[in-house]
C-alpha positions as CSV (number, residue, x, y, z in Angstrom):
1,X,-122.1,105.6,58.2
2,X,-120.2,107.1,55.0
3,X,-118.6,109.9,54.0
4,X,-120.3,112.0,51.4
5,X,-118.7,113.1,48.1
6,X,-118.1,111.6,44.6
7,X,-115.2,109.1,43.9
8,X,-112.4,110.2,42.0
9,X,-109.7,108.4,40.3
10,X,-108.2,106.1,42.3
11,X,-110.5,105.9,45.1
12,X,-111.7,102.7,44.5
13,X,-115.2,101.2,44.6
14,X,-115.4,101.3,49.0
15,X,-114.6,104.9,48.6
16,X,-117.1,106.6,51.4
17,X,-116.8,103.2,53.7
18,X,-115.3,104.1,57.0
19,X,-112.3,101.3,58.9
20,X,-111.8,101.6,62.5
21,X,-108.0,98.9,62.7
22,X,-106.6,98.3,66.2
23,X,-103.0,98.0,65.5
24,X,-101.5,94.4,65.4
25,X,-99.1,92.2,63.1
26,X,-99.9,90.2,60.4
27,X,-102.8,89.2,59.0
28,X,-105.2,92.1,60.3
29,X,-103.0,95.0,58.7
30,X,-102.7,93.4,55.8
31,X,-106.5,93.4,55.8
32,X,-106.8,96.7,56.1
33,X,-104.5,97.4,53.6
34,X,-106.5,95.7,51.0
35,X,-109.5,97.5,52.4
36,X,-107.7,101.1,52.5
37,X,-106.4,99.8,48.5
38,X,-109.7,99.5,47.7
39,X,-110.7,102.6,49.1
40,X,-111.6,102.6,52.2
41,X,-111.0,105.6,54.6
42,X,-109.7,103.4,57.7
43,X,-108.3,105.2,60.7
44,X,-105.4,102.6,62.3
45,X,-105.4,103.2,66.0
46,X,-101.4,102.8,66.8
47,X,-101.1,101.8,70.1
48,X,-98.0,103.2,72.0
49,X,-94.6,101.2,72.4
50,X,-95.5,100.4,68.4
51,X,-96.8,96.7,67.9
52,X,-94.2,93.7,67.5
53,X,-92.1,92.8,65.2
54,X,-92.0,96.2,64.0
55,X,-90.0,97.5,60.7
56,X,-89.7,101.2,60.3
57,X,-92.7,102.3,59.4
58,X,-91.9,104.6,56.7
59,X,-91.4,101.1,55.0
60,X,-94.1,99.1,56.1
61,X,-96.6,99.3,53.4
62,X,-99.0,97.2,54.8
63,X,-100.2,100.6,56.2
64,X,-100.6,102.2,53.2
65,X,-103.6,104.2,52.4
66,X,-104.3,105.1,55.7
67,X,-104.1,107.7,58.1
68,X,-103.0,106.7,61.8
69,X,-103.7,108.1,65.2
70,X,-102.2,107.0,68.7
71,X,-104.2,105.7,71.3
72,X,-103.1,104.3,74.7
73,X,-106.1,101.7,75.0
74,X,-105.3,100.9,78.9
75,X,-105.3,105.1,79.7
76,X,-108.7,106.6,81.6
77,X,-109.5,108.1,78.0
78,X,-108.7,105.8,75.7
79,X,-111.5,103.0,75.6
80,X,-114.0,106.3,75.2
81,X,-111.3,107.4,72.3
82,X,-112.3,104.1,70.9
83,X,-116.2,104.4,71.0
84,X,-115.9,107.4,69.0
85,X,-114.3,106.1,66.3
86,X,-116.4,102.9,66.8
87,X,-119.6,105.6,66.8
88,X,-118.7,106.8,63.2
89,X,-117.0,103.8,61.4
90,X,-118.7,100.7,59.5
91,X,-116.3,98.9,60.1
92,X,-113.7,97.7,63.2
93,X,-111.0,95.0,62.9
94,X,-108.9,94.1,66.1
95,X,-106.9,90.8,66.5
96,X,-106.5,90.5,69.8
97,X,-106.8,87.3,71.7
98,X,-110.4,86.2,72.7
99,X,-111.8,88.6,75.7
100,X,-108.9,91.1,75.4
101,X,-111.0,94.1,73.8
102,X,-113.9,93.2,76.3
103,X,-111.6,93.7,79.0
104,X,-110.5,97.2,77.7
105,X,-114.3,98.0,76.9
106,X,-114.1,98.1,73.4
107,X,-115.8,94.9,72.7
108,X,-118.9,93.9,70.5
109,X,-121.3,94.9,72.9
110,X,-119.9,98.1,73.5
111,X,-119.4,99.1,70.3
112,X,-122.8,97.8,68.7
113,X,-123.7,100.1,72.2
114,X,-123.0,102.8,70.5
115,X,-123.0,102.1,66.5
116,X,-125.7,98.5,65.7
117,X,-124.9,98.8,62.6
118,X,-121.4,98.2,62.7
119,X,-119.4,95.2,61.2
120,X,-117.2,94.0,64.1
121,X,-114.1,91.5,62.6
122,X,-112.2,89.4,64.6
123,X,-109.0,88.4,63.5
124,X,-107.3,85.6,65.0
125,X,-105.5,82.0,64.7
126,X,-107.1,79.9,67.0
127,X,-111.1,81.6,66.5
128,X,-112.5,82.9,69.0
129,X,-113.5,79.3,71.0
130,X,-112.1,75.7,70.8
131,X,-109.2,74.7,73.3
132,X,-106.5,76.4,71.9
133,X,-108.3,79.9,71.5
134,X,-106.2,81.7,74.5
135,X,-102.9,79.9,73.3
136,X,-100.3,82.4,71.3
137,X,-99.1,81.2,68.0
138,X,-98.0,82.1,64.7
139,X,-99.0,81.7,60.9
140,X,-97.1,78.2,61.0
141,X,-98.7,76.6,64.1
142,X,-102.1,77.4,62.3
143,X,-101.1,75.9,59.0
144,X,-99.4,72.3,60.7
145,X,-102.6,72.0,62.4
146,X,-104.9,72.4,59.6
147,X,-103.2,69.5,57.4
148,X,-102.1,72.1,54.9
149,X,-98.2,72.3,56.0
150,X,-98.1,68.6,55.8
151,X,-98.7,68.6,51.7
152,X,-96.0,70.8,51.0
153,X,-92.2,70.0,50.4
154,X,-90.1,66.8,49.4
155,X,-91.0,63.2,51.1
156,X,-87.8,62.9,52.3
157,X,-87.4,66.0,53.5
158,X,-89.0,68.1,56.3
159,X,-92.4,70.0,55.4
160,X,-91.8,73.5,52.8
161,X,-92.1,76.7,54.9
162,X,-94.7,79.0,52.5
163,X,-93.2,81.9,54.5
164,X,-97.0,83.0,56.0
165,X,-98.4,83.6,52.8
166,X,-100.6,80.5,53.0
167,X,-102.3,81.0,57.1
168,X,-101.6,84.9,58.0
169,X,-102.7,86.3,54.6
170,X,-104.7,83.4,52.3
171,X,-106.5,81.9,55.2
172,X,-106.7,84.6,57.5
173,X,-106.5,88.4,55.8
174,X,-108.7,87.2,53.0
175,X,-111.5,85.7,54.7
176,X,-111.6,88.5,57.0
177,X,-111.9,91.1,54.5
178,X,-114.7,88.7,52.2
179,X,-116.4,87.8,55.7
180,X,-116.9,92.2,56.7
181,X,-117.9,93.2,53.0
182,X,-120.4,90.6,53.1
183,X,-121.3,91.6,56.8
184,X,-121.5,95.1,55.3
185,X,-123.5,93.8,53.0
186,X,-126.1,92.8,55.2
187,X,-125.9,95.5,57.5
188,X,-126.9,98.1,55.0
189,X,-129.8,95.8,54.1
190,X,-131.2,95.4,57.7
191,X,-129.3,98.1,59.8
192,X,-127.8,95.3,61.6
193,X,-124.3,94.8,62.3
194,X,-122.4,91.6,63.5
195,X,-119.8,89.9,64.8
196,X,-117.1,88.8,62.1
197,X,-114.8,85.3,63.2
198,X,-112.3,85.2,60.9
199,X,-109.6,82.3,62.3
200,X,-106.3,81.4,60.4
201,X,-107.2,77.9,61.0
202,X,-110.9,77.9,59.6
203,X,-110.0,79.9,56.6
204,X,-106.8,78.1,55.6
205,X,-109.1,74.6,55.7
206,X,-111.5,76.1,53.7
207,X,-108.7,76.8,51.1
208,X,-108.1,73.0,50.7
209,X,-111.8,72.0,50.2
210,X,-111.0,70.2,46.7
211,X,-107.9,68.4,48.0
212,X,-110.5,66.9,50.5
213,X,-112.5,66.1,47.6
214,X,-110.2,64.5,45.9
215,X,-109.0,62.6,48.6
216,X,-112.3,61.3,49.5
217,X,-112.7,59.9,45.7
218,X,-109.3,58.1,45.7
219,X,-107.7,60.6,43.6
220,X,-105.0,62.2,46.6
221,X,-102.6,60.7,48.4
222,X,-102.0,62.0,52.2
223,X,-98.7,62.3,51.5
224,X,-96.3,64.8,50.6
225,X,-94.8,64.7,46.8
226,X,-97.1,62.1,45.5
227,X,-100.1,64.0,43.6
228,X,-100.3,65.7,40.5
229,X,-100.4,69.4,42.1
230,X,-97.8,68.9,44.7
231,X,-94.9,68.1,43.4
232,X,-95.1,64.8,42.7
233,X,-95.9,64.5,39.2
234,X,-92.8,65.1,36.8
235,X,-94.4,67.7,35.0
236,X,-95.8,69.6,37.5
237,X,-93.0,71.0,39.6
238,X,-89.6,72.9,39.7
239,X,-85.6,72.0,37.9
240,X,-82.6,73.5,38.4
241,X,-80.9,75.2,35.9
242,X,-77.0,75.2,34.5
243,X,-76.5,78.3,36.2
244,X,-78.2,77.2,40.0
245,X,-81.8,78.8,38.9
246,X,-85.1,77.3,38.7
247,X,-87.5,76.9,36.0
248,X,-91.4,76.2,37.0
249,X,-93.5,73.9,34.9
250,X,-97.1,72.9,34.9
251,X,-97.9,71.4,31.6
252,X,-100.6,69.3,32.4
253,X,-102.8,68.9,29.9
254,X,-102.0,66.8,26.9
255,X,-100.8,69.6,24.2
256,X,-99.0,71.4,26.7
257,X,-97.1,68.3,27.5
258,X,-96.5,67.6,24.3
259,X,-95.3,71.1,23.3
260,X,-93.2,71.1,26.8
261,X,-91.3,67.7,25.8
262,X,-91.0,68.9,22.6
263,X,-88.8,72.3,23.1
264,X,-86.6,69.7,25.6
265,X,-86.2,67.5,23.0
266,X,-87.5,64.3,24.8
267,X,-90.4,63.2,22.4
268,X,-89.6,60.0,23.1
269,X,-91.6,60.2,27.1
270,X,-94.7,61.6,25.5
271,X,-96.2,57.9,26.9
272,X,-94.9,58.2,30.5
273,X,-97.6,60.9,30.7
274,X,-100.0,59.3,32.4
275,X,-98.0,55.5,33.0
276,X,-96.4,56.3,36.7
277,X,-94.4,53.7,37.0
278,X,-91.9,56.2,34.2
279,X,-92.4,58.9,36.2
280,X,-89.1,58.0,38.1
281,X,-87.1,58.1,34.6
282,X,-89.4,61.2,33.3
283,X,-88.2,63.3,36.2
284,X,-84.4,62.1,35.8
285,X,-84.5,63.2,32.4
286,X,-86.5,66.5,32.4
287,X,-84.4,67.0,35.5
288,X,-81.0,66.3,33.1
289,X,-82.4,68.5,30.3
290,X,-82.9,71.7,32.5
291,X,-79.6,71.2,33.8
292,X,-77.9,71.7,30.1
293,X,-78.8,75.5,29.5
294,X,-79.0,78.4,32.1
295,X,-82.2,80.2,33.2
296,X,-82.5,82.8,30.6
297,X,-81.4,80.6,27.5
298,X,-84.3,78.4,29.2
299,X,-86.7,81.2,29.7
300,X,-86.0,82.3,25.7
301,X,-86.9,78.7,24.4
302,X,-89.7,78.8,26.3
303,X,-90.8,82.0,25.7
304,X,-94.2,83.0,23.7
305,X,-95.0,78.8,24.2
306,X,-97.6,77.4,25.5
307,X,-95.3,74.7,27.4
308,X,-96.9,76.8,30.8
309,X,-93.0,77.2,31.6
310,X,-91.8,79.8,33.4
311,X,-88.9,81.1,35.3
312,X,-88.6,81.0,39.3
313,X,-87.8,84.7,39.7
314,X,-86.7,86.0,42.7
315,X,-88.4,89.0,44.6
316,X,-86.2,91.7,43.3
317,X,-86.2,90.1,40.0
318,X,-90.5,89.8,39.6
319,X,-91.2,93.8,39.1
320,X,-89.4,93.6,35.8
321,X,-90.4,91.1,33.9
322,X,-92.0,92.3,31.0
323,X,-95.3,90.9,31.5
324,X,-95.8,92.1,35.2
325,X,-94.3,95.8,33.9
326,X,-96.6,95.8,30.7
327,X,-98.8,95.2,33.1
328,X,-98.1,97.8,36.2
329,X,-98.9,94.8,39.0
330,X,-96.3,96.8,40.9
331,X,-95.4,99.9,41.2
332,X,-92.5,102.5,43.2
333,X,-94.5,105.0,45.4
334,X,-92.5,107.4,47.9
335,X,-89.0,105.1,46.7
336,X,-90.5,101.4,47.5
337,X,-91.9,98.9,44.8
338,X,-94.4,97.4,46.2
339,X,-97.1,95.6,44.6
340,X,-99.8,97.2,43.1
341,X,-103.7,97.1,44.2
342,X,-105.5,94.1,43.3
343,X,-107.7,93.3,41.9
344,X,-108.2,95.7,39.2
345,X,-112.0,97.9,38.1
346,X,-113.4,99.2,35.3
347,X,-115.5,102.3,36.7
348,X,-114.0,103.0,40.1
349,X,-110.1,102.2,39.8
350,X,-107.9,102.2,43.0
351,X,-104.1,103.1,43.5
352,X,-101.6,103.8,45.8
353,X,-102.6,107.1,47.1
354,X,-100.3,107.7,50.5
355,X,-97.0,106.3,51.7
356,X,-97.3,104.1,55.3
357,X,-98.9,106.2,57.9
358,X,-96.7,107.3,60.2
359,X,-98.1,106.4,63.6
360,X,-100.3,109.2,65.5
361,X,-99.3,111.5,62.6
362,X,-103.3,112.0,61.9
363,X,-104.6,112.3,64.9
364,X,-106.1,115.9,64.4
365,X,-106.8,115.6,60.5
366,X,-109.0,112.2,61.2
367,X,-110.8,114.1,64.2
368,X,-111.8,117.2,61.9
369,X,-113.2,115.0,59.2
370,X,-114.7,111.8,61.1
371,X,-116.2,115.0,63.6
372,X,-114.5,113.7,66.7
373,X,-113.6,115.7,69.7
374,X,-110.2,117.6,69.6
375,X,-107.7,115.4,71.6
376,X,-104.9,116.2,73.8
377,X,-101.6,116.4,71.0
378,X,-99.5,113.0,70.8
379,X,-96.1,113.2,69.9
380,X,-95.4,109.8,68.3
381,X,-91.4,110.5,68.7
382,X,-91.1,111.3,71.9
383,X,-91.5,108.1,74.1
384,X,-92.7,109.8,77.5
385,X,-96.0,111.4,75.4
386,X,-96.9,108.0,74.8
387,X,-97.1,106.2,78.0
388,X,-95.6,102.7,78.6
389,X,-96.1,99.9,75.9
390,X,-99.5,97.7,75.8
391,X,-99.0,93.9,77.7
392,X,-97.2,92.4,74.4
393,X,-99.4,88.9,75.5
394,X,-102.7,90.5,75.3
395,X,-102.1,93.1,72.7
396,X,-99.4,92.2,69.8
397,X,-100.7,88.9,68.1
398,X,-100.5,87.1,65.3
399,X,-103.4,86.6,64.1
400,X,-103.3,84.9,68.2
């Protein structure tokens, strides 16, 4: 089911496409962000207590571009409040642990009960069966398990936390959100919805699908620092600078290693390219030649090269470098930089249209346009017109 009316600017090419999100952490609400980015009109159900490890949600952008209601999901009322929604939407993403919305009676079956054309995803670390799929866990438990963790960092030194970029939001948001577009997909083709199961563990695996390749042809190592993309080869990696910054390099092919060795001044390795037994002495000396100039007179020399050098900026630092603010990949909306939509269309663009929904704050503008029964009012601030917070170990997951 879809909303009628023509796209405007900004509304992005799933403009009409309706989002049912049962409030969690991590990698669901990011999913829905990108959805609601893209257009989407989704509807997060906030459940009351908020969901852990909360930030204020005036700056928690994650739930930007969408409109929030409360819902307490273990109330007489609220699995029916649910339904509705379920009734109207094309789309529902919950990341609770496996059985957990069938207990409350919001599950597959009784939402496809009511709506068989909707795209149910599932959101979780584990997946939704194996021996691990009741356990808790978080983005980095997912990634350790998966082989992933183990390739990144030093050899000496303990695996390189990605922060939970690489499981919550590479292997878990993004394959959700491919895996319902193209269950969408298929629904409006056949009238037939299905079941979505988007684990952190399967999707971050699937991300390393040529490392296995190249393992299995002899051209990885299973170790940590000792291939050409991880850190291990001399010109593919990170150096200090004179003033404690970091430059990144990645000038692997043979005219951006030459160019690259040139601006240092060390000419003279241009053989220790592809002989590894130099690499030892390449890295000392690159290493020594970073450490002579600061970041910025590094960045300059660098600058309009193609060396593929570039300087390790820092979050605060990214939103003005010229090319990302030629550029507008972020952008300040209600005081907050954030990053902008992505990616980017030619006939239906998208944008930032609304701040973070404040939780329960449209409960009676979503009923009046998704042509849902009037509820009782919910006061999101006061704590005693919520009723008591959700069971934290069935309810507030990481992708669990």
């Amino acid at each position: 089911m879809t909303t009628a009316g023509t796209p405007t600017p900004g509304d992005g090419p799933l403009h009409g496409v309706r989002v049912v999100e049962l409030a969690g952490i991590g990698p669901g609400p990011f999913a829905a962000m990108l959805l609601a980015d893209l257009g989407a009109d989704v509807v997060r159900v906030d459940r009351p207590g908020g969901p852990g490890l909360a930030i204020d949600p005036a700056f928690d952008v994650t739930n930007r571009n969408k409109r929030s209601i409360v819902v307490d999901l273990k109330a007489p009322d609220g699995p029916a409040r649910v339904l509705d929604l379920a009734e109207r939407a094309d789309i529902l993403i919950e990341g609770y642990r496996p059985g957990v919305a069938e207990r409350l009676g919001i599950g597959p079956e009784d939402c496809h009960a009511r709506n068989p054309r909707l795209v149910y995803g599932r959101m979780t670390g584990w997946g939704q069966a194996g021996p691990l799929a009741q356990r808790a866990g978080h983005d980095i438990a997912y990634i350790a398990l998966t082989g992933t963790l183990g390739m990144i960092g030093r050899p000496d030194e303990p695996p390189a936390v990605p922060a939970n970029l690489l499981g919550d939001y590479a292997g878990g948001s993004l394959y959700l959100v491919v895996g319902v577009l193209a269950a969408l997909h298929h629904a409006r083709a056949t009238g037939t919805g299905q079941v979505v199961d988007a684990a952190i563990v399967d999707g971050t695996a699937h991300l390393s699908a040529m490392i296995h390749g190249m393992l299995a042809a002899g051209g990885w190592q299973d170790r940590r620092a000792a291939n050409l993309l991880d850190g291990g080869c001399p010109y593919y990696g990170t150096y200090e600078t004179a003033d404690g910054g970091y430059m990144a390099v990645g000038a692997l092919e043979g005219k951006f290693y030459a160019e690259f060795l040139r601006l240092l001044g060390l000419d003279d390795l241009a053989p220790a390219r592809k002989d590894w037994t130099r690499w030892d002495e390449l890295r000392e000396r690159i290493a020594a030649a970073f450490k002579s100039r600061s970041r910025a007179e590094w960045t300059a020399v660098f600058a309009d090269t193609d060396a593929c050098v570039a300087p390790v900026l820092s979050l605060r630092e990214a939103p003005a470098h010229p090319h990302l603010a030629a550029r507008g990949t972020f952008t300040d909306h209600g005081g907050i930089t954030q990053p902008a939509p992505a990616p980017r269309f030619s006939a239906t663009p998208t944008a930032v249209r609304t701040g973070p929904a404040r939780p329960g704050a449209d409960t009676a503008e979503v009923a009046r346009d998704w042509g849902l029964p009037a509820p009782a009012t919910d006061d999101p601030d006061d704590p005693d017109d919520l009723g008591d917070p959700d069971d934290p170990d069935d309810l507030v997951t990481d992708g669990g």
